[in-house]
N, C-alpha and C positions, 0 to 999 in steps of 0.2 A: 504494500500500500504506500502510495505516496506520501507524504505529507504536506508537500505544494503543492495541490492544482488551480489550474486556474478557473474560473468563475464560469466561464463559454465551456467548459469541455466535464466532463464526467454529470456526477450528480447533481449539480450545480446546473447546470446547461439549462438554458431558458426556452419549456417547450413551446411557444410560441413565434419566436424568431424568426422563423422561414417561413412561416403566415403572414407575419407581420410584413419582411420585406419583399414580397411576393403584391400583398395586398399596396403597399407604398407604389411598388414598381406599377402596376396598373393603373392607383392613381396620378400619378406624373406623368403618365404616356397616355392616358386619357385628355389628362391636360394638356398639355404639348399635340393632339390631334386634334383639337377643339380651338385654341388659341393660338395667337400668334404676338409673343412677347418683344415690344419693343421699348426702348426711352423715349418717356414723355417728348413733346413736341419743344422744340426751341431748347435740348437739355441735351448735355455731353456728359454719357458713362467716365467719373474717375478711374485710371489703372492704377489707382494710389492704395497702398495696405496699409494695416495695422500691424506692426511687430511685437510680437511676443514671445512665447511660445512656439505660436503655431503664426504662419501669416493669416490674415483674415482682410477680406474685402472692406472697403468701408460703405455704408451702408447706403440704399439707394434706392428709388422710387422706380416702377416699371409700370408699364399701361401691358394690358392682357386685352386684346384685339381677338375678337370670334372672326372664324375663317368664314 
């Protein structure tokens, strides 16, 4: 027996997980066939991040246009 496992794998394992991104997955590609996301009118996407950790986008408004 171990005595480190991790969290994702043995009995710990989250039975739901592959529902979940299964279900995710359909929702965004429903989206994504239904809409067509662009930047507001008269407005320029920054490629400017946030440094930390991890990099992170900085935050930003989108119009979701039906096809």
């Amino acid at each position: 027996r171990m005595p480190w496992v991790a969290f994702s794998t043995g009995k710990r394992a989250c039975l739901g997980e592959v529902l979940a991104r299964s279900e995710l997955f359909l929702f965004f590609t429903a989206l994504l066939q239904k809409f067509s996301f662009r930047a507001p009118p008269d407005t320029t996407l920054s490629l400017q991040f946030k440094l930390g950790i991890t990099m992170t986008p900085q935050p930003y408004k989108i119009c979701a246009m039906p096809r």
